[in-house]
N, C-alpha and C positions, 0 to 999 in steps of 0.2 A: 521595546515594543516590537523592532524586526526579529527581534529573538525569539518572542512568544509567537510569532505568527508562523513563521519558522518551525516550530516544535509542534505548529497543529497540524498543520500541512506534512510535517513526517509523518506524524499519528494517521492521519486521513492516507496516508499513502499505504501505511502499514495496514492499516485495514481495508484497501480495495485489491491488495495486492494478497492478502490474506483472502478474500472472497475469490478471486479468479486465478487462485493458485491448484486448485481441483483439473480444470479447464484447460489450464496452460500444461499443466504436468499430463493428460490424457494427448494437447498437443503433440507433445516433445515426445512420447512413448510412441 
């Protein structure tokens, strides 16, 4: 069970990390 929740919580991280990757890379430039 901590596994699977574990593996959404990457997901969910891959994906907000993928939205404000645009954002952050205009940051860092």
């Amino acid at each position: 069970m901590i596994q699977l929740q574990r593996k959404i919580q990457k997901q969910l991280h891959l994906q907000n990390n993928a939205v404000q990757k645009p954002e952050r890379n205009r940051g860092v430039h």
